[in-house]
C-alpha positions as a printed NumPy array, in Angstrom:
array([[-16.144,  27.035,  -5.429],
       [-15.81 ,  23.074,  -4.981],
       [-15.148,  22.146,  -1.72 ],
       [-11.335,  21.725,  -0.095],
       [-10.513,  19.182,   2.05 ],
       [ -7.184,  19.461,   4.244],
       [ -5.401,  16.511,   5.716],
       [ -3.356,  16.869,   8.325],
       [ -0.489,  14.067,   9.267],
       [  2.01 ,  13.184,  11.556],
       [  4.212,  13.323,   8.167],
       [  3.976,  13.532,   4.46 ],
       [  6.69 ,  12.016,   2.175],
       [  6.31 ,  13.761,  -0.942],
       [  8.247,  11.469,  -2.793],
       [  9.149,  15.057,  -4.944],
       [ 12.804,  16.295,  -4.286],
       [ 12.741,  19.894,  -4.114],
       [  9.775,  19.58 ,  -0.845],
       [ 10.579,  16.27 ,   0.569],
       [  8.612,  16.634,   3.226],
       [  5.169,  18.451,   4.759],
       [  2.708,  18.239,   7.683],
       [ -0.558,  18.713,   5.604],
       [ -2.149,  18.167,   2.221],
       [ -5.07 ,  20.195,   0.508],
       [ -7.056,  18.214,  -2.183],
       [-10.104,  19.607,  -4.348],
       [-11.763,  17.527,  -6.786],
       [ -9.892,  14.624,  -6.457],
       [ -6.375,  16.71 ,  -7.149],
       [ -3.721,  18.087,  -4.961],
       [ -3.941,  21.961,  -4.265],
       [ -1.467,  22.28 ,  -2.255],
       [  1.024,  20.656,  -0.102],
       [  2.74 ,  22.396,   3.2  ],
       [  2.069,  23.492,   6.179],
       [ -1.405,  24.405,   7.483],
       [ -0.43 ,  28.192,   7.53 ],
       [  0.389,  27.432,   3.663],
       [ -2.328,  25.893,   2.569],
       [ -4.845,  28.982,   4.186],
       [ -4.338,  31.167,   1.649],
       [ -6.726,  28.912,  -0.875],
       [ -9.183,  30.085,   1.568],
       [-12.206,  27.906,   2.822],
       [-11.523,  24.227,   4.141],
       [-12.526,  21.287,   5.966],
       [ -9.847,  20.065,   8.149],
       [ -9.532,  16.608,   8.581],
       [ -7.112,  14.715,  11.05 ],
       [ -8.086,  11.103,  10.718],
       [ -4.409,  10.959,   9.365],
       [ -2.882,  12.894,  12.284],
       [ -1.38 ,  10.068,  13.557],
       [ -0.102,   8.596,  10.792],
       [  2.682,   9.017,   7.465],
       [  1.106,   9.514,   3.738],
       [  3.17 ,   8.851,   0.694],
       [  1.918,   8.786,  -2.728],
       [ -0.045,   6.132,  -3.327],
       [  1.888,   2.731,  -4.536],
       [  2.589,   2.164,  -8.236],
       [  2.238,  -1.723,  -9.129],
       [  3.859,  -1.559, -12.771],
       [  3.507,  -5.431, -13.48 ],
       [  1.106,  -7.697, -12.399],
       [ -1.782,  -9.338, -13.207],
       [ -5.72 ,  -8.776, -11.788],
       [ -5.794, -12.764, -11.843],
       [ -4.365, -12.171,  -8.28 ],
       [ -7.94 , -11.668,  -7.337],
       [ -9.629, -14.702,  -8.729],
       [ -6.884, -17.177,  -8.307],
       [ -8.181, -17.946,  -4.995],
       [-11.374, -19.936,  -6.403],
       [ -8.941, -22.269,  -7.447],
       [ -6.49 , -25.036,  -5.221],
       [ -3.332, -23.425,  -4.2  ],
       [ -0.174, -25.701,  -4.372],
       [  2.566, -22.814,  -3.221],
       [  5.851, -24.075,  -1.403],
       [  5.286, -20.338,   0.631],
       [  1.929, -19.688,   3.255],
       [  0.106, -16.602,   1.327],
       [ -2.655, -14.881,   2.438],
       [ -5.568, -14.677,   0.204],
       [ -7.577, -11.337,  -0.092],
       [-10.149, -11.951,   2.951],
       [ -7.062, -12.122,   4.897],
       [ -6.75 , -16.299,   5.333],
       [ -3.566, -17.679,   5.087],
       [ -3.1  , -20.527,   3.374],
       [ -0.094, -23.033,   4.289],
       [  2.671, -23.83 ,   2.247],
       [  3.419, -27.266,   0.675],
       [  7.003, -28.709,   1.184],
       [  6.974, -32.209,  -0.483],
       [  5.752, -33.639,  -3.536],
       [  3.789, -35.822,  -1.997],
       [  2.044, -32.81 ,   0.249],
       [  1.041, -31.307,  -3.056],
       [ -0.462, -34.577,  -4.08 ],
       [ -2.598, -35.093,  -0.952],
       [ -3.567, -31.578,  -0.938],
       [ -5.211, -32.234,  -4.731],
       [ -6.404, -35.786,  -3.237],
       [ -8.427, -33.976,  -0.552],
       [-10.192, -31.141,  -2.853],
       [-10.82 , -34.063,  -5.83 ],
       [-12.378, -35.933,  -2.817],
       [-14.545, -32.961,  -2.126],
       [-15.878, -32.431,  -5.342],
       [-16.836, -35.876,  -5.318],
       [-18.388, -35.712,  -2.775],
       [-20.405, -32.49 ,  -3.751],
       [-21.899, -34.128,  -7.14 ],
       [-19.992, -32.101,  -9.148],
       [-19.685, -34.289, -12.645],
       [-16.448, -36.092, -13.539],
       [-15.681, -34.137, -16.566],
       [-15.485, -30.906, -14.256],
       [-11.599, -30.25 , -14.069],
       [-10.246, -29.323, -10.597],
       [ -8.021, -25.994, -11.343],
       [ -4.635, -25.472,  -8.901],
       [ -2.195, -23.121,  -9.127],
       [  1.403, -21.706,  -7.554],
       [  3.334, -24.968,  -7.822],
       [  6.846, -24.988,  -8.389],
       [  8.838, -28.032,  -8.508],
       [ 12.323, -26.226,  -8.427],
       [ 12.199, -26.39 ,  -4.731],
       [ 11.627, -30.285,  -4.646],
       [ 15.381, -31.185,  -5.822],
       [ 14.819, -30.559,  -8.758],
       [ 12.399, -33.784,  -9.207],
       [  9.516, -32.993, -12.006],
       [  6.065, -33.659, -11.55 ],
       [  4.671, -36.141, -14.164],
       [  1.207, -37.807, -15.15 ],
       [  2.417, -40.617, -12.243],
       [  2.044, -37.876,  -9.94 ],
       [ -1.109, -36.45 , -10.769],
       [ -2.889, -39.527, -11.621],
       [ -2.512, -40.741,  -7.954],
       [ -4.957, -37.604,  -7.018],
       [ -7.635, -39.234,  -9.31 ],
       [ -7.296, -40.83 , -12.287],
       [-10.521, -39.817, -13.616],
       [-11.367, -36.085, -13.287],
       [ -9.298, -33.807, -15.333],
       [ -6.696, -32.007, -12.963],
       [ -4.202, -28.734, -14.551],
       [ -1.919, -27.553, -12.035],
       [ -0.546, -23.878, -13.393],
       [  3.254, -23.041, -12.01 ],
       [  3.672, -20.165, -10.191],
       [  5.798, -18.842, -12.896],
       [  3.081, -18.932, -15.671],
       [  4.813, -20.376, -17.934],
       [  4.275, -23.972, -16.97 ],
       [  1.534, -26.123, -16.31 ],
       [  0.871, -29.876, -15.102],
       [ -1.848, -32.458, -15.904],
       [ -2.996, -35.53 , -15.397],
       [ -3.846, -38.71 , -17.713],
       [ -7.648, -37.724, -18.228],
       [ -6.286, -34.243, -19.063],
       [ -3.803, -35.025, -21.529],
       [ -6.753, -36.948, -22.996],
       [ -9.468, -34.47 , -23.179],
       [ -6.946, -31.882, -24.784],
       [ -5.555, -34.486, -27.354],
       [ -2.314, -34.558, -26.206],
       [ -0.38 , -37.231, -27.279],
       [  2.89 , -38.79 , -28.12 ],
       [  2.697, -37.719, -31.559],
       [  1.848, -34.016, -30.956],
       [  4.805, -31.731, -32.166],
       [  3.887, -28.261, -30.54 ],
       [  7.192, -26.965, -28.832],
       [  6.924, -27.261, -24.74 ],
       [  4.943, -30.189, -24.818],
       [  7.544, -32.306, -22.675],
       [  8.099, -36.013, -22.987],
       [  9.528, -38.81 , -20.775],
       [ 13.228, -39.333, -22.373],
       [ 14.839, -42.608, -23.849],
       [ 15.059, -45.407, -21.783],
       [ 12.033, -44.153, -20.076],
       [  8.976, -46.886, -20.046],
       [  7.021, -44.522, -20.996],
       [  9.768, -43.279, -23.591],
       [  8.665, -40.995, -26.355],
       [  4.812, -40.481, -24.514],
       [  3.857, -36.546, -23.046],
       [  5.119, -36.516, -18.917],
       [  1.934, -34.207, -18.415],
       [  4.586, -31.03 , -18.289],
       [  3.719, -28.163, -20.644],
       [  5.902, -25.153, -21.409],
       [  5.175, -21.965, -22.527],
       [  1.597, -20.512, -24.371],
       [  1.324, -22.778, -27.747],
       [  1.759, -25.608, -25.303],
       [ -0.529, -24.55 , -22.72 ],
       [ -2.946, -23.444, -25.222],
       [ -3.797, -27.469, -25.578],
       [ -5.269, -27.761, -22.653],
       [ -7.18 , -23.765, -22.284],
       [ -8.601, -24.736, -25.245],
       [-10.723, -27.415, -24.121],
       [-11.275, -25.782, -20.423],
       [-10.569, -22.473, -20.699],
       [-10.081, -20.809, -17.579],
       [ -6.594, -21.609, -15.751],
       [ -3.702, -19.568, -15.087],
       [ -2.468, -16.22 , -15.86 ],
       [ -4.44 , -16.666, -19.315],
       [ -7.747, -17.238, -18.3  ],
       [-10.536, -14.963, -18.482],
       [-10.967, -12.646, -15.524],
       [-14.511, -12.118, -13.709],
       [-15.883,  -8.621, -12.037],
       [-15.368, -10.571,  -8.765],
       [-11.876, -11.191,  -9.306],
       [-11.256,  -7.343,  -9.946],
       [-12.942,  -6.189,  -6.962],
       [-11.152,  -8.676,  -5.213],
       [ -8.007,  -7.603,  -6.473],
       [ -8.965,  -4.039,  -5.962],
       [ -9.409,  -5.293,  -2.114],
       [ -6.04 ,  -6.301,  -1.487],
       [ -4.425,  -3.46 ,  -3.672],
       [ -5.644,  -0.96 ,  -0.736],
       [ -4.202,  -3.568,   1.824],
       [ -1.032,  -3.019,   0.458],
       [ -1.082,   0.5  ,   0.142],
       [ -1.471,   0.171,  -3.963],
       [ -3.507,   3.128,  -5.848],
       [ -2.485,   2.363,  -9.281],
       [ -1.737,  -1.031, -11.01 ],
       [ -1.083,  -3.145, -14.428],
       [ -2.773,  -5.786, -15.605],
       [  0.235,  -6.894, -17.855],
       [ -1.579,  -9.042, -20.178],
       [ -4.586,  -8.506, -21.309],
       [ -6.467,  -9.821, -24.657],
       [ -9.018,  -6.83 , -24.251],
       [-12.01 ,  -8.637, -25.759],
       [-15.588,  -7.009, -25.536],
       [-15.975,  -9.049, -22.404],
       [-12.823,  -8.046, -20.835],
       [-13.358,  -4.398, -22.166],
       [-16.755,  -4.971, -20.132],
       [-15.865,  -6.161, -17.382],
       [-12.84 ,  -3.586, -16.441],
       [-15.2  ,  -0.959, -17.992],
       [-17.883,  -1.979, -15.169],
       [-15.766,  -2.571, -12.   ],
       [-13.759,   0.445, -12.231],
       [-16.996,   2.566, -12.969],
       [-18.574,   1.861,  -9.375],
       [-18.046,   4.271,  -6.32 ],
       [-16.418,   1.777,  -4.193],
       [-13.651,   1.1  ,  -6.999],
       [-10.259,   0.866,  -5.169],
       [ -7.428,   1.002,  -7.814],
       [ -6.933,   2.604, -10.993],
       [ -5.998,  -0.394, -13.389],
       [ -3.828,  -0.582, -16.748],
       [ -4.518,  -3.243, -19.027],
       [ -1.693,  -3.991, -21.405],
       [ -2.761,  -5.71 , -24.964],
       [ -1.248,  -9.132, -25.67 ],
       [  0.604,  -8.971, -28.038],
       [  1.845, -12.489, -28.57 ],
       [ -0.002, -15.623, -29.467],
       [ -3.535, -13.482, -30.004],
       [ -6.051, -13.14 , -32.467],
       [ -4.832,  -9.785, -34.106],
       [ -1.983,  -9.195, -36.075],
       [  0.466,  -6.512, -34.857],
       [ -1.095,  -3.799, -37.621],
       [ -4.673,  -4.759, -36.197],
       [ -3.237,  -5.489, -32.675],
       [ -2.385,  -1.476, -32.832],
       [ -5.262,  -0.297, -34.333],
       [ -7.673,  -2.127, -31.738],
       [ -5.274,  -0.709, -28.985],
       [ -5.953,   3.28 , -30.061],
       [ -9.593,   2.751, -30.595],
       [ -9.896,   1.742, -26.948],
       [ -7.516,   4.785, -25.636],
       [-11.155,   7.534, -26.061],
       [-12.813,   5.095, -23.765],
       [-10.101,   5.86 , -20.274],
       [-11.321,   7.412, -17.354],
       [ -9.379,   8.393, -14.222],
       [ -9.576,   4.521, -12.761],
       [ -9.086,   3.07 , -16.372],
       [ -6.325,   3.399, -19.2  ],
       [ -5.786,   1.853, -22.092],
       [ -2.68 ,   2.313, -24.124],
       [ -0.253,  -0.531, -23.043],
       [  1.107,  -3.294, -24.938],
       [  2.881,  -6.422, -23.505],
       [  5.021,  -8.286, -25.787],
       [  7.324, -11.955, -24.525],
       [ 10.402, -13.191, -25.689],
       [ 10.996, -15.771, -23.133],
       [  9.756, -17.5  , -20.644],
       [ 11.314, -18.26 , -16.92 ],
       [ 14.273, -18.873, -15.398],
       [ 13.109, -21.496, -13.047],
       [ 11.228, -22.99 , -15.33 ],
       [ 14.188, -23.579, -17.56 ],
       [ 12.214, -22.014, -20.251],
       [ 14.339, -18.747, -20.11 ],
       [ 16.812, -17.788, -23.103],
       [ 19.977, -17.449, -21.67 ],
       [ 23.823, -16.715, -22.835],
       [ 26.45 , -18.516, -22.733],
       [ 27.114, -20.656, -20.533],
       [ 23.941, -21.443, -19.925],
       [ 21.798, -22.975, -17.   ],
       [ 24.428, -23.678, -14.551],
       [ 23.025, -27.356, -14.151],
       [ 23.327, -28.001, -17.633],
       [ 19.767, -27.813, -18.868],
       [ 19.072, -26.762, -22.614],
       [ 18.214, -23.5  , -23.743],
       [ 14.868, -22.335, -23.39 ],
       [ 12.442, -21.344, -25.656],
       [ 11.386, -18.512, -28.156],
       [  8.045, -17.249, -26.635],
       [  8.101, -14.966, -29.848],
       [ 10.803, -15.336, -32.453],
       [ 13.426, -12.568, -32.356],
       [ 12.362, -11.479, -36.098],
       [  8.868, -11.44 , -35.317],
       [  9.103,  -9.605, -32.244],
       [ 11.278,  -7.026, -34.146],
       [  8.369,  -6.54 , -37.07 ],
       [  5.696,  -6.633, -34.494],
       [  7.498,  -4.031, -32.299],
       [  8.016,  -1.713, -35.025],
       [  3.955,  -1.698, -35.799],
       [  3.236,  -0.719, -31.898],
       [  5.826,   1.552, -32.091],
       [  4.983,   3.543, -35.104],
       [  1.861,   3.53 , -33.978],
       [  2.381,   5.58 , -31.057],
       [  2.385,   2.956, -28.343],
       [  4.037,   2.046, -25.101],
       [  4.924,  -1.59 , -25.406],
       [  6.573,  -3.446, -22.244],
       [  8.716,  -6.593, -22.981],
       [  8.547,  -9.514, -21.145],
       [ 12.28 , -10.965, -20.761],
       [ 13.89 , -12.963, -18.389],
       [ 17.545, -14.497, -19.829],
       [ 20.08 , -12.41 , -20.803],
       [ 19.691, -13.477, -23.976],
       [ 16.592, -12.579, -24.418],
       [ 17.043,  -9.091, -22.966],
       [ 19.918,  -8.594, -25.107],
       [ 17.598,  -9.802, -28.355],
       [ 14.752,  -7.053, -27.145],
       [ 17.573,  -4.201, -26.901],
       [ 19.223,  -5.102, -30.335],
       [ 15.89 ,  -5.229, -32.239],
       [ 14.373,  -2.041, -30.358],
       [ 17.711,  -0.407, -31.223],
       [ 17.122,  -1.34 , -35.337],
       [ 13.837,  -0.02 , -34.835],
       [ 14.067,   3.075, -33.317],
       [ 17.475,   3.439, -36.286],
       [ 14.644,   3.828, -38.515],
       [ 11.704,   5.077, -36.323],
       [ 12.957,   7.584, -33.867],
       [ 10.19 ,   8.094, -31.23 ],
       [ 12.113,  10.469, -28.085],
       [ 10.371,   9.745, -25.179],
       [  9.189,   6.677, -26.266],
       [  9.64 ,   4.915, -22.76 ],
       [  9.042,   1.59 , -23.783],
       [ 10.343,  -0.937, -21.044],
       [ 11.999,  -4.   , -20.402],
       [  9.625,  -6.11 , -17.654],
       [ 11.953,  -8.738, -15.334],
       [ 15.28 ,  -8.251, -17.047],
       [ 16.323, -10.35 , -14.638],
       [ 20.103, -11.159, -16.072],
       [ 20.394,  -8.031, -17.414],
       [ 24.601,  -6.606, -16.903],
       [ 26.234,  -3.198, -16.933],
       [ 26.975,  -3.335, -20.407],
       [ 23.256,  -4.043, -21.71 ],
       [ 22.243,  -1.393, -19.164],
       [ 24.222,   1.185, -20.711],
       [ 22.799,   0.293, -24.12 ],
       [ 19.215,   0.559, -22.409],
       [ 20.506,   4.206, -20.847],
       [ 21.7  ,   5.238, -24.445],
       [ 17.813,   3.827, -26.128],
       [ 15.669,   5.717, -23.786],
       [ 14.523,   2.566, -22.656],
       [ 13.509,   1.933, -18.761],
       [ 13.521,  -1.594, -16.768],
       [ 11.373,  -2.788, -14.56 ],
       [ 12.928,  -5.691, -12.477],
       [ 11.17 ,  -8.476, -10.241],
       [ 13.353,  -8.234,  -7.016],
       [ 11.067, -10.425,  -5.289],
       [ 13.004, -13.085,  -7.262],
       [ 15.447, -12.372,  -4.942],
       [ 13.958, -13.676,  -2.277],
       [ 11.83 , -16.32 ,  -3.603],
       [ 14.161, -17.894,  -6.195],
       [ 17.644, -16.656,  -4.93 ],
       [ 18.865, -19.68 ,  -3.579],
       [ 17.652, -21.787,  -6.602],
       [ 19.409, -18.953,  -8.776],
       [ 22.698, -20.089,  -7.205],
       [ 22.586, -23.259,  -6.972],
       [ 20.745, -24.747, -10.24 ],
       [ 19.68 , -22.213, -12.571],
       [ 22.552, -19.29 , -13.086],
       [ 25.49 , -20.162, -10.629],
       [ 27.117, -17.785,  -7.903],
       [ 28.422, -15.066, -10.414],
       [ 25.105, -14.243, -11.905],
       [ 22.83 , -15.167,  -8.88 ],
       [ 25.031, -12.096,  -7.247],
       [ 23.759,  -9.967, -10.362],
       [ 20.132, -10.959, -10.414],
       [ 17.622,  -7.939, -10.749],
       [ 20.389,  -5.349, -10.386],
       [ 19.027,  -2.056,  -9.278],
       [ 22.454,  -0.974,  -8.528],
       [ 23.685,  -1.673, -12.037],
       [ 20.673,   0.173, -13.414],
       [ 20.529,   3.009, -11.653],
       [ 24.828,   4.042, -11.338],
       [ 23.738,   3.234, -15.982],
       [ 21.3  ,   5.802, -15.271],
       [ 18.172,   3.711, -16.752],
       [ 15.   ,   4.77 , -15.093],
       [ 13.85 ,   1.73 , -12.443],
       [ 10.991,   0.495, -11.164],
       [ 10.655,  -2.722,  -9.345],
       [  7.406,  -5.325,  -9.582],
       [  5.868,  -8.417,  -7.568],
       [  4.43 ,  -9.846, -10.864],
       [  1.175, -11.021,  -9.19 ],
       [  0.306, -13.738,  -8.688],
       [  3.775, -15.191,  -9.412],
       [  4.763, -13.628,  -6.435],
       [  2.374, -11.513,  -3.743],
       [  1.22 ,  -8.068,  -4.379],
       [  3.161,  -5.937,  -1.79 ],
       [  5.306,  -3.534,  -3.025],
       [  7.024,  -2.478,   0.305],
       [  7.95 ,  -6.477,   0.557],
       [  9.332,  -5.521,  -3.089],
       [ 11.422,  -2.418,  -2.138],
       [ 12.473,  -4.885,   0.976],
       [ 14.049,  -7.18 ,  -1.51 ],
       [ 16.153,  -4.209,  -3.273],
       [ 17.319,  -2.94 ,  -0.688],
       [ 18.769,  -6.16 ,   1.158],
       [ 19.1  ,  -9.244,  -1.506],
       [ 18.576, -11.717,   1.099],
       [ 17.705, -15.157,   0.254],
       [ 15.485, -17.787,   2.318],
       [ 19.098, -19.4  ,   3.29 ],
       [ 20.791, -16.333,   4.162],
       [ 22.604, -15.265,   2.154],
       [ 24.018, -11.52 ,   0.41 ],
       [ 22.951, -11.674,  -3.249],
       [ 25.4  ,  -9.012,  -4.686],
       [ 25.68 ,  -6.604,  -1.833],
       [ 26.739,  -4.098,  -4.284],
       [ 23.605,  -4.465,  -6.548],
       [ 21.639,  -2.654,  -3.43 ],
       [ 19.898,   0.273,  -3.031],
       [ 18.608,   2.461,  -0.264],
       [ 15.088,   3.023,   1.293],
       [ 14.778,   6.376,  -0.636],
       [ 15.295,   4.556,  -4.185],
       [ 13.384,   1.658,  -3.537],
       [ 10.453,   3.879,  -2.484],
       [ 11.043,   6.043,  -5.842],
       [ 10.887,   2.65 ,  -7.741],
       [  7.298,   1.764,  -6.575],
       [  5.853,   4.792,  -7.265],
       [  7.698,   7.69 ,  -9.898],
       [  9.913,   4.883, -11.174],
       [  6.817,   2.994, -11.729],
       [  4.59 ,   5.727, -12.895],
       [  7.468,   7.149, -15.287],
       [  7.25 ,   3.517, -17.2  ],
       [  3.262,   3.821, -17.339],
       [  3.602,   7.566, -18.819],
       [  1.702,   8.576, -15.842],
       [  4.334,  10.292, -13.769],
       [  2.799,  13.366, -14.595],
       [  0.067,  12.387, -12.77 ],
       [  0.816,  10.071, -10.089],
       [  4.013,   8.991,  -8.015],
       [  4.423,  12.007,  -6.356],
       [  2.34 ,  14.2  ,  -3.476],
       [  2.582,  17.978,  -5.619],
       [ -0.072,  20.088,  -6.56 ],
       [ -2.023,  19.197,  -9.631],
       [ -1.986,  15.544,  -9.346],
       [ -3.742,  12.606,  -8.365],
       [ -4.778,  13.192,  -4.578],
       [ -3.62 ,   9.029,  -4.576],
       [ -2.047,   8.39 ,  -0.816],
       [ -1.351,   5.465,   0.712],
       [ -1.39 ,   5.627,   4.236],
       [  0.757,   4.518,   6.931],
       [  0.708,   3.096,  10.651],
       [  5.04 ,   3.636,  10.086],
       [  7.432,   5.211,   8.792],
       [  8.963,   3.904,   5.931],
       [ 12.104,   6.24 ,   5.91 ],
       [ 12.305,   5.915,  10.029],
       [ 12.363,   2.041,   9.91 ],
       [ 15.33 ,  -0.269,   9.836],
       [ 15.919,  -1.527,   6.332],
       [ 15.168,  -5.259,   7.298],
       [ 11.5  ,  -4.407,   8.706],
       [ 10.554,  -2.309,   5.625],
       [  8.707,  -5.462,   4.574],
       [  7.131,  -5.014,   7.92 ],
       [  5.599,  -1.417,   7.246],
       [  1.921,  -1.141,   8.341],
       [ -0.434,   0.163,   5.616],
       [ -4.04 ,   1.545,   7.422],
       [ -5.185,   2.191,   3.469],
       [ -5.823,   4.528,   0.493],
       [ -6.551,   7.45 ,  -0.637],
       [ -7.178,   7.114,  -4.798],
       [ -8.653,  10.704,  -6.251],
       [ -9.45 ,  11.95 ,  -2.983],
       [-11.854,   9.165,  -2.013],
       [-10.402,   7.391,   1.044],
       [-10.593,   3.684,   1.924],
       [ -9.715,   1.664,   5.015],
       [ -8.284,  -1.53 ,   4.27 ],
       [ -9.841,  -4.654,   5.281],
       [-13.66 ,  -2.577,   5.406],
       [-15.526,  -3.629,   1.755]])
């Protein structure tokens, strides 16, 4: 008989309705037995008690259902934030509030390299810029250029959809005034410089101009086994057992790479790669096809199966598809990461094929596009329990909700955006009326769509209880109440980061949820989560993990 192992704890939130609570858990090989009390859990006979938990609350282990493992690795590169972060060996790095900050900061590292030999043709990489909280003033080349002139400089947004560079960069990727991709912005009439690129690019074709020539940068760029394992690091600091890597172009050497890191003992996260299925190599037939002969390769720490498809691109950015009226400052439309017709015809393949594809969209418009071309395709392909999702669905109302509830689909909304984009919501990009609505868990749940609720890392921090903290309050950085109807209590914010996750991963029958026959996946607690007040569930103290029984201390590698 394999061996059990009991933990005891000062309290166990099951996180499963009908036995809310418990004072121990029995797992055997890597599974929950049994969950009660200790009298309970005897009658499975021989165990090893353990009461390293004793003191503290376990709840299933955190469900991340969109991010990105480049939250790992982004840290080798320059970051440009307007918020202090804390990188995954626990430094904090300060927050730039000027223009001109950003530009010294770049000055100082292009300095640096200069200083360390490395050749002039070796581009310096930065990342987590966003001009929307400068006024509304755009970075161009005139910018950039004052860092050096000389050595190629690409600054991603913290959006990723957006990128800056500088002169020498434009010219190594070609980029000039004649070039015609859409998002490759240029300074306006009556400029000087009228007609010739600003050193702004929006959106993937655009961006692809530049990755071409360099390669790694942003969201996009090729992840290392370092960067996982880092990533994998500050999941357990933040109490996460299971996560997404929401796009993914699952080459050999990405294939090998997640194959590797989640193969070794001291593996911290079970990961979910989701195909990209926009802008790739494959077409949506072989896209498919490539995606199910991956799926006999999973293990417990590694699933294939996903598919992440775009529509749009951000709000902030002003790349975002968006109804009428528009951005509230005027701006034009955004832009068609995939057209509507395409994504419909490339959604049907995945579909048909058996898949669970996730759609990236931010504007209503968008969202309303994804939900009127799923609806055509599931007319003539019905699929029940299809769960495909809608990831952001920021500007997403009642009505498009209730057409959501009626599809079987689910939504996963960024709340952080509350928070870290709130105030910008209402005053520049959407206006008070549909700032109030942004990311509305209220609206989703009273339509009875099945939630979960994201951080998008790195666009925002991994930290899903500072997610479930944005639900549940809506406060901005100014103060104030985004649509104090839209939100939701402690108890369905916690369901959103781990069974409303898990549901839209498929994997709810596994994880999300402390019963027996699952995932012994804890995360483990210095507080109370339920006990708290609402405004210091942000606050909550995770000690670490548990993932399949094997335990791990945060902060110890």
């Amino acid at each position: 008989m394999t061996a059990i192992t009991v933990y005891a704890a000062r309290k166990i939130i099951t996180m499963n309705p009908m036995q809310p609570e418990a004072t121990h858990v029995a797992v055997r090989e890597g599974r929950v037995l049994a969950v009660g009390t200790l009298d309970e859990i005897r009658a499975w006979g021989e165990f090893t008690l353990d009461e390293r938990f004793a003191g503290k609350v376990l709840m299933p282990g955190l469900v991340e259902g969109h991010c990105h493992l480049k939250e790992g690795s982004m840290w080798d590169w320059t970051y440009l934030g307007w918020f202090d972060r804390r990188d995954p060996e626990g430094q904090v790095w300060s927050g730039l509030r000027s223009m001109d900050a950003v530009v010294e900061r770049l000055a100082e590292v292009a300095r640096k390299m200069d200083e360390q030999g490395k050749p002039p043709g070796e581009p310096l990489i930065a990342w987590g810029f966003d001009p929307i909280y400068f006024g509304g003033e755009r970075m161009t080349v005139a910018h950039v250029d004052r860092a050096s002139a000389t050595r190629p400089i690409v600054i991603g947004h913290a959006n990723g959809h957006l990128m800056n560079v500088n002169t020498a960069m434009l010219a190594l990727a070609e980029i000039t005034r004649d070039n015609e991709v859409e998002g490759v912005v240029k300074f306006a009439a009556g400029d000087a410089n009228e007609g010739e690129p600003t050193g702004e690019l929006q959106e993937p074709a655009a961006m692809f101009l530049v990755l071409r020539k360099i390669g790694n940068a942003g969201l996009l760029a090729p992840m290392t086994a370092d960067g996982v394992r880092s990533f994998g690091r500050l999941a357990c600091m933040q109490g996460v057992t299971t996560a997404t890597d929401l796009v993914n172009k699952l080459t050999p050497e990405d294939c090998g790479v997640l194959e590797t890191v989640t193969a070794e003992d001291d593996c911290r996260v079970r990961i979910l790669p989701a195909f990209q299925a926009f802008h790739g190599t494959h077409g949506a037939p072989q896209g498919a096809e490539h995606v199910l002969s991956l799926i006999p390769r999973n293990t417990d720490r590694l699933r294939y199966g996903l598919v992440k498809m775009m529509l749009d691109g951000s709000i902030q950015g002003f790349s975002a598809r968006l109804r009428w009226p528009g951005h509230f400052n005027g701006a034009p439309n955004g832009i068609w990461v995939t057209a509507p017709s395409q994504y419909e015809a490339d959604f049907e393949a995945y579909h048909r094929a058996g898949l669970t594809i996730h759609t990236h969209t931010n504007g209503d418009e968008a969202s309303e596009a994804a939900i009127d071309a799923i609806e055509r395709v599931l007319a003539r392909a019905p699929r029940p329990g299809h769960r495909h999702t809608l990831q952001h669905g920021q500007m997403i109302d009642a009505p498009l909700f209730r057409r959501m509830a009626a599809l079987g689909l689910s939504a996963n909304l960024f709340a952080n955006h509350i928070w870290y984009w709130g105030d910008q919501h209402y005053e520049m990009t959407m206006g008070p009326d549909r700032a109030n609505r942004l990311d509305a868990c209220g609206s989703a749940l009273a339509a009875g769509v099945p939630l979960a609720i994201h951080s998008d890392a790195p666009v925002t921090p991994l930290g899903p209880f500072f997610t479930a903290w944005c639900a549940v309050n809506r406060v901005t950085p100014k103060g104030r109440l985004l649509g104090a109807n839209e939100r939701i209590s402690v108890p369905q914010a916690l369901r959103a980061i781990t069974l409303g996750a898990a549901w839209t991963l498929k994997l709810d029958h596994e994880i999300g949820s402390i019963e027996c026959g699952k995932r012994a996946d804890f995360c483990v607690l210095e507080d109370d989560p339920l006990e708290v007040e609402p405004m210091k569930l942000k606050d909550v103290r995770v000690w670490g993990t548990v993932l399949s029984g094997r335990v791990f201390e945060a902060g110890r590698h």
